[in-house]
C-alpha positions as CSV (number, residue, x, y, z in Angstrom):
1,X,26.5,-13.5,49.2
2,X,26.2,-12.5,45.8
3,X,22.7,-12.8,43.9
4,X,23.0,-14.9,40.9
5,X,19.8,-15.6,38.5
6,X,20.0,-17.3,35.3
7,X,17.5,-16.9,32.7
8,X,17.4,-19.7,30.6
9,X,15.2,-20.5,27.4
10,X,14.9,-22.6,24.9
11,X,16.8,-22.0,21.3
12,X,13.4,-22.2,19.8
13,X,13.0,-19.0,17.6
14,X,12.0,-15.5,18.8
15,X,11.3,-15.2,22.6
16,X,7.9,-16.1,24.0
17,X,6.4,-12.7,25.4
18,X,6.1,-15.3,28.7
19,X,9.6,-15.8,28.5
20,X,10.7,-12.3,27.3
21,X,8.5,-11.2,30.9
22,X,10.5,-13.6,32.9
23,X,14.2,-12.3,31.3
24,X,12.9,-8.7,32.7
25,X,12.2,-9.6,35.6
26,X,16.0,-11.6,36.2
27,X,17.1,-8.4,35.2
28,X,15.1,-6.2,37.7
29,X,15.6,-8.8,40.3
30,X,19.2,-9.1,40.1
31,X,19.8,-4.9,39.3
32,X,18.1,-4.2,42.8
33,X,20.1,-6.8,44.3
34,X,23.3,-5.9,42.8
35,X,23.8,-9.6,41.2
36,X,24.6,-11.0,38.3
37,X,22.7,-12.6,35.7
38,X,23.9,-15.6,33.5
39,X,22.2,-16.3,30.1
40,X,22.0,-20.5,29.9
41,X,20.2,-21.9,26.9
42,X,18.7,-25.0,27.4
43,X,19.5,-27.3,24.3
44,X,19.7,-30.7,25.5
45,X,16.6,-31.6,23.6
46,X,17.6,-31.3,19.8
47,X,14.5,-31.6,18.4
48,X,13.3,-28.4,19.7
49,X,16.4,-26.1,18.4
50,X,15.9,-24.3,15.9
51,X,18.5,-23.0,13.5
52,X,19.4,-19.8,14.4
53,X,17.7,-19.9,17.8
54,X,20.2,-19.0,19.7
55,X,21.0,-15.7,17.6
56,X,17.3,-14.6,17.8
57,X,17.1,-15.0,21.6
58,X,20.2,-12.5,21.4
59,X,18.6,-10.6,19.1
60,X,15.7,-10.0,20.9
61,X,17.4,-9.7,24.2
62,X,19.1,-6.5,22.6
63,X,16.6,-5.2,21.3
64,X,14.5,-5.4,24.7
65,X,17.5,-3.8,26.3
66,X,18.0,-6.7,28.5
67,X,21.8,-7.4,29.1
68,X,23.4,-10.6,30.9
69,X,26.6,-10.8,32.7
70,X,27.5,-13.7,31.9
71,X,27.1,-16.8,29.2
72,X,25.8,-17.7,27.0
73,X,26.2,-20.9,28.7
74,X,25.1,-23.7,26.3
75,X,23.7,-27.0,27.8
76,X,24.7,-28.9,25.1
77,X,28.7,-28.7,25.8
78,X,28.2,-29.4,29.2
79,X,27.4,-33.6,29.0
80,X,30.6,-34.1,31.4
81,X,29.0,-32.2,34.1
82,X,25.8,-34.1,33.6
83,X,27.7,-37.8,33.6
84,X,29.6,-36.9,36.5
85,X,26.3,-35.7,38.7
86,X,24.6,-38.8,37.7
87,X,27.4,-40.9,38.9
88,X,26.8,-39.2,42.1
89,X,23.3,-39.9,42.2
90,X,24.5,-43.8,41.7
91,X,27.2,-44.3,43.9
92,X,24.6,-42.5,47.0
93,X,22.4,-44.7,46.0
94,X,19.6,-41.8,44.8
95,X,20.0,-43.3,41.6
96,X,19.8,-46.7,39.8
97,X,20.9,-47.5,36.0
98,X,18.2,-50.2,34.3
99,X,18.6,-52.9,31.9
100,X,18.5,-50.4,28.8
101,X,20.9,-48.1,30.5
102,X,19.0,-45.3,31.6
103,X,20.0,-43.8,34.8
104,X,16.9,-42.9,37.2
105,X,16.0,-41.2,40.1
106,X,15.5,-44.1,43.6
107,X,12.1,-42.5,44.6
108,X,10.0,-41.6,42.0
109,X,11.6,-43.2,39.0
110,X,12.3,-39.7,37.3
111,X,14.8,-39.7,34.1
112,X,18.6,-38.3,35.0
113,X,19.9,-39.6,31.6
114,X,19.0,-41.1,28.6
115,X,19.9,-44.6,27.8
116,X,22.5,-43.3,25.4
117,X,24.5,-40.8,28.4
118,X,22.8,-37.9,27.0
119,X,20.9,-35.8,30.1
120,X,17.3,-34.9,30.6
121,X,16.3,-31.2,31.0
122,X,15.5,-31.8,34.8
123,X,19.1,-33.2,35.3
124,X,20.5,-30.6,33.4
125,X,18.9,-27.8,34.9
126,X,19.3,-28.6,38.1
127,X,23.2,-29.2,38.0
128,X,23.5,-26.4,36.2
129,X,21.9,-23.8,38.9
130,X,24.1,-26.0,41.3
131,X,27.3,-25.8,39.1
132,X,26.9,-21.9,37.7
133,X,26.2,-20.9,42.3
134,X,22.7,-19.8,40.9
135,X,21.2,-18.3,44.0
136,X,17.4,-17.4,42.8
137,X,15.4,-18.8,40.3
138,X,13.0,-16.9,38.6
139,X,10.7,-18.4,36.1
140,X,6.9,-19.0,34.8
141,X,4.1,-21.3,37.0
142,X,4.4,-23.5,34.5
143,X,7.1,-24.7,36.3
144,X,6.1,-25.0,39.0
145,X,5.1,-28.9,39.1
146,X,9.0,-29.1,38.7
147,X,10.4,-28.0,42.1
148,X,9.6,-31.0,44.0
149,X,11.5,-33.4,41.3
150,X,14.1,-30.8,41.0
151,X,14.7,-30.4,44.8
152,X,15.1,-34.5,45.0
153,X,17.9,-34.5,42.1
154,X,19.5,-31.4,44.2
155,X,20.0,-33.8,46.7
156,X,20.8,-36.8,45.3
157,X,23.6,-35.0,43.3
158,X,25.2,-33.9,46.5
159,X,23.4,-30.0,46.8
160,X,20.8,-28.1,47.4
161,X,18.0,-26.1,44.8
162,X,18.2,-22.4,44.6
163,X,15.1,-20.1,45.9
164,X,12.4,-20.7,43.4
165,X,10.1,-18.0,42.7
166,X,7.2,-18.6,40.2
167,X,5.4,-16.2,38.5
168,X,2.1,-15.8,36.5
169,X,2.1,-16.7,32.8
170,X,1.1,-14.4,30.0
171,X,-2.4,-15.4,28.7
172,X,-4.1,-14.8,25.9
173,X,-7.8,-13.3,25.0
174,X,-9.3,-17.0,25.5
175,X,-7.8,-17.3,29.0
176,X,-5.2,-20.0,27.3
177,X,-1.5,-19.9,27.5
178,X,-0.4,-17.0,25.1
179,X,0.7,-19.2,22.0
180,X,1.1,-18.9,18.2
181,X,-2.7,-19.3,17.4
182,X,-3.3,-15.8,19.4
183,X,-0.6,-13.9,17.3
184,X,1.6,-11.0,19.5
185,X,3.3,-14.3,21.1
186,X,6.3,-13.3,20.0
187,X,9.2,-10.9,20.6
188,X,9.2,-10.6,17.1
189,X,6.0,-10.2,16.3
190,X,5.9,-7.3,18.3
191,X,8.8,-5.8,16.7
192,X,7.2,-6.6,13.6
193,X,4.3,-4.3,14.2
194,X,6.5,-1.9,14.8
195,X,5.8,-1.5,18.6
196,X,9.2,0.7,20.3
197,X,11.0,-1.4,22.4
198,X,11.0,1.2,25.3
199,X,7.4,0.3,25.1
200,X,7.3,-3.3,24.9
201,X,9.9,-3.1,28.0
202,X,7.8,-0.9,29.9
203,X,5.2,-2.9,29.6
204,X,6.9,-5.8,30.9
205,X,8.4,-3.9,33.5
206,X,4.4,-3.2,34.7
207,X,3.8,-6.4,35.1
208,X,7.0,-7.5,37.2
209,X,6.3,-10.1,38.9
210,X,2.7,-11.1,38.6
211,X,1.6,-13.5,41.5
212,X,-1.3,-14.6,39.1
213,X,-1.5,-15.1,35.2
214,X,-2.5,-12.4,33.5
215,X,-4.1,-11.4,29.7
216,X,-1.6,-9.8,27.4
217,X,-2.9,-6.2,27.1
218,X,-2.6,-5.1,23.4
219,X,-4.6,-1.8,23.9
220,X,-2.1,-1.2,26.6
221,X,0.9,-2.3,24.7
222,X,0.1,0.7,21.8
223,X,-0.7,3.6,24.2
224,X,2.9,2.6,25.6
225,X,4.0,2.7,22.1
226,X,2.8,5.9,21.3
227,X,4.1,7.1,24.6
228,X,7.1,6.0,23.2
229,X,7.4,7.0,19.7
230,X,6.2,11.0,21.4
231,X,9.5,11.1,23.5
232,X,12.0,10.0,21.0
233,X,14.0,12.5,19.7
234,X,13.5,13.4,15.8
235,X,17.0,12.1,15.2
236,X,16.3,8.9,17.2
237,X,12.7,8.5,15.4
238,X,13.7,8.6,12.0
239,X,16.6,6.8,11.7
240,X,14.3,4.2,13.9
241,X,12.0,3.8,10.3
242,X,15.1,4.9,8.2
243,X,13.8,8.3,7.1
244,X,15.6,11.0,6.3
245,X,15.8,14.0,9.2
246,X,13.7,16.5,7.7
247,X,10.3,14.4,7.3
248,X,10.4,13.7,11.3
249,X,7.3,16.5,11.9
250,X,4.8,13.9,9.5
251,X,6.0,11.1,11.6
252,X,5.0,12.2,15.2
253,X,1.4,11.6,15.1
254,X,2.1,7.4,14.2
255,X,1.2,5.0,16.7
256,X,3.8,2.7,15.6
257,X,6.7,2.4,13.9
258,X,5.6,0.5,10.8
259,X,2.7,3.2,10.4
260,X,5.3,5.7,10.6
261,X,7.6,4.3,7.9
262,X,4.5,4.5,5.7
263,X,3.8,7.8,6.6
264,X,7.7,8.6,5.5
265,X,7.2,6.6,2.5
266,X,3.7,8.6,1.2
267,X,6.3,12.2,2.1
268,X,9.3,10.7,0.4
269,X,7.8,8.6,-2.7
270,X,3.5,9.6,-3.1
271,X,2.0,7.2,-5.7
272,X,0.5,9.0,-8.3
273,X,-3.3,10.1,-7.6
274,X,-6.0,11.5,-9.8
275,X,-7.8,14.5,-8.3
276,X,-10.9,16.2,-9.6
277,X,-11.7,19.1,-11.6
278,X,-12.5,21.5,-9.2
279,X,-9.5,21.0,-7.2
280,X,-7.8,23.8,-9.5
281,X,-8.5,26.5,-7.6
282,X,-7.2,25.0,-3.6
283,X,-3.9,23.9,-5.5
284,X,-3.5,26.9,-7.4
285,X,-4.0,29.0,-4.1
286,X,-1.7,26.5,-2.2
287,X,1.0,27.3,-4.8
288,X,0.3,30.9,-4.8
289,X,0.8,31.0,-1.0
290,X,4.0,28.1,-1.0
291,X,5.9,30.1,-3.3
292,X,6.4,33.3,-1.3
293,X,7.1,31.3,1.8
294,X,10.5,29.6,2.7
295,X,12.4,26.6,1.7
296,X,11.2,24.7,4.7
297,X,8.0,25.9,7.2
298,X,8.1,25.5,10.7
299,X,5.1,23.6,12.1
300,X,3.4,26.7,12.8
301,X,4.1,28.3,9.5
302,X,2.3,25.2,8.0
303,X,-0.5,24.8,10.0
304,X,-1.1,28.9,9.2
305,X,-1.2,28.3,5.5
306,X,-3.5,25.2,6.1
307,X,-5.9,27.6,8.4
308,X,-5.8,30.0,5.5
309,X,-6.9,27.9,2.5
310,X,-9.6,26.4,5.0
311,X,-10.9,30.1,5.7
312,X,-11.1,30.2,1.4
313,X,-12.9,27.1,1.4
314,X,-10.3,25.3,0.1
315,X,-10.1,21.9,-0.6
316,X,-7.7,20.3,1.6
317,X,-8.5,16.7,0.7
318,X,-7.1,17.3,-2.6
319,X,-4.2,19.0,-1.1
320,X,-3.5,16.2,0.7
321,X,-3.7,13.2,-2.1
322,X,-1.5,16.1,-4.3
323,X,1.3,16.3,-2.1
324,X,1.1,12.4,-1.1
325,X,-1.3,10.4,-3.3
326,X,-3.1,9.5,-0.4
327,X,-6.7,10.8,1.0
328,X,-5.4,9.7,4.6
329,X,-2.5,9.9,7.0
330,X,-0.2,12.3,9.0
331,X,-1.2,16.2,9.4
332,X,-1.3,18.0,6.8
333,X,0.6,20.8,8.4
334,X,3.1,18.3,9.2
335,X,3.1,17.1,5.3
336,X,3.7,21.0,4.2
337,X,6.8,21.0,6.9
338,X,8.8,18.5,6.0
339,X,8.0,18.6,2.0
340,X,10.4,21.3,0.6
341,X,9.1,24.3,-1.3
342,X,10.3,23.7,-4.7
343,X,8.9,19.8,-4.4
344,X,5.5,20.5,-2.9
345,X,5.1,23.1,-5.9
346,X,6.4,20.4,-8.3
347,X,3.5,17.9,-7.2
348,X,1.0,20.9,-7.0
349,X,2.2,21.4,-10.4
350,X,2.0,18.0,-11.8
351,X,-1.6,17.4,-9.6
């Protein structure tokens, strides 16, 4: 038998980290199984799509790394399948139609479709593992109050439910379900920070399948993400922030990928800075030293001429906010390394 999991949100925006944590683990699941896994997005309830849901689940689906091998399946061109599983339900008896046309469950009353033929999300969902041979499920606790309704339709459609697996949901600092209000809810708001997505990944992957909920760890999430930004390449770093090659030494000490940007950004384009008086002497040292040197310095080259104006009691603040108008940010070895010679003696200059 061939696994089959389906991972299946809701075309509601940018992926839920909850949900995001349950697409990694349909992929782990089905990878160590061999299996495939079939993207289904649940759309049967219009009023929660979103334009441009769909492409955003894709989007952050890529960017996570997370592929499918089938779909995506949409619910909402699949009424037929819904109508004719329904009819099932009737003609067993499992199901009656009322007075306002709304087709329901025998034994417990529960919703198969609407009274206008359109289906309910349990109806859908469960004829759609049946339909698509899903063989596990794999999804949040929240749904859990679901399997015993979900098994019933199973069988009054004419089949059986899936294994069901449940695992813990992704809370946030107040012990509530991680949700807008908490901010980093979001796929995108992640990405936004500028967190890798190696790192965001990995950090799913940690948590696999949690048995109990569990707090999103943030301080956890950035040491990932510096893990991360350490072993990518320079060519993969910069064109990451969209930086040129040569600055990649001033971006290596950023702990994300936005603060590295803006450490490319002070490198490639310093705002202007006034320094004071006595900063004359370190900058006319610095060009002193700079000039006889070559076009580009290694790291070690850089951090020598940095140790020497230190050992003159030179000011390297001033340094600093000459060669990128700021008194903070990367190394200033790094700074000397990837600002050519001509150009760091042209802000020396005009310092």
């Amino acid at each position: 038998m061939t696994v089959r999991a389906r991972f299946a949100p809701s075309p509601t925006g940018s992926l839920h980290v909850g949900n995001a944590l349950t697409a990694v683990a349909n992929r782990h699941f089905v990878d160590e199984h061999d299996g495939v896994l079939v993207l289904r997005i649940d759309d049967t309830d219009p009023e929660r799509t979103v334009e441009g849901g769909i492409e955003a689940i894709l989007d952050d689906l890529d960017w996570l790394g997370v592929q499918f091998d089938e779909g995506p399946v949409r619910q909402s061109e699949r009424g037929a399948l819904y109508t004719d599983a329904a009819e099932r339900a009737l003609a067993s008896g499992a199901a009656t139609r009322d007075d306002e046309g709304s087709v329901r469950l025998s034994a417990g009353g529960t919703t198969l479709l609407r009274p206008d033929g359109t289906s309910t999300y349990q109806l859908a969902s469960v004829v759609d593992d049946l339909e698509l041979r899903i063989t596990h499920v794999i999804r949040g606790s929240d749904h859990r109050p679901n399997l015993e309704v979900q098994s019933r339709i199973a069988r009054a459609v004419g089949g059986e439910l899936p294994t069901v697996m449940h695992h813990g949901l992704v809370l946030g600092e107040d012990g509530r379900k991680l949700s807008k209000r908490h901010g980093h809810s979001s796929i995108g708001e992640l990405r936004d920070e500028g967190l890798p997505p190696s790192a965001v990944r990995a950090y799913l992957e940690e948590l696999g399948l949690p048995e109990h909920d569990v707090h999103l760890d943030l301080a956890r999430l950035r040491r990932l993400a510096v893990d991360a930004i350490a072993a990518m390449s320079d060519e993969e770093l910069t064109a990451a922030v969209g930086a040129p090659a040569g600055v990649a030494p001033v971006l290596r000490g950023a702990r994300s990928l936005v603060e590295a940007k803006e450490y490319a950004e002070l490198v490639m384009t310093p705002p202007s800075a006034e320094l004071p008086l006595d900063a004359a002497p370190t900058l006319e040292r610095f060009k002193e030293l700079r000039s006889s040197a070559p076009e580009r310095l290694s790291t070690d080259d850089a951090r020598a001429l940095v140790r020497e104006l230190k050992a003159v009691g030179g000011d390297l603040r001033a340094l600093r906010l000459a060669l990128t108008g700021a008194p903070t940010g990367p190394e200033l070895a790094a700074v000397l390394a990837a600002v050519p010679r001509q150009e760091a003696l042209t802000r020396a200059s005009r310092a």
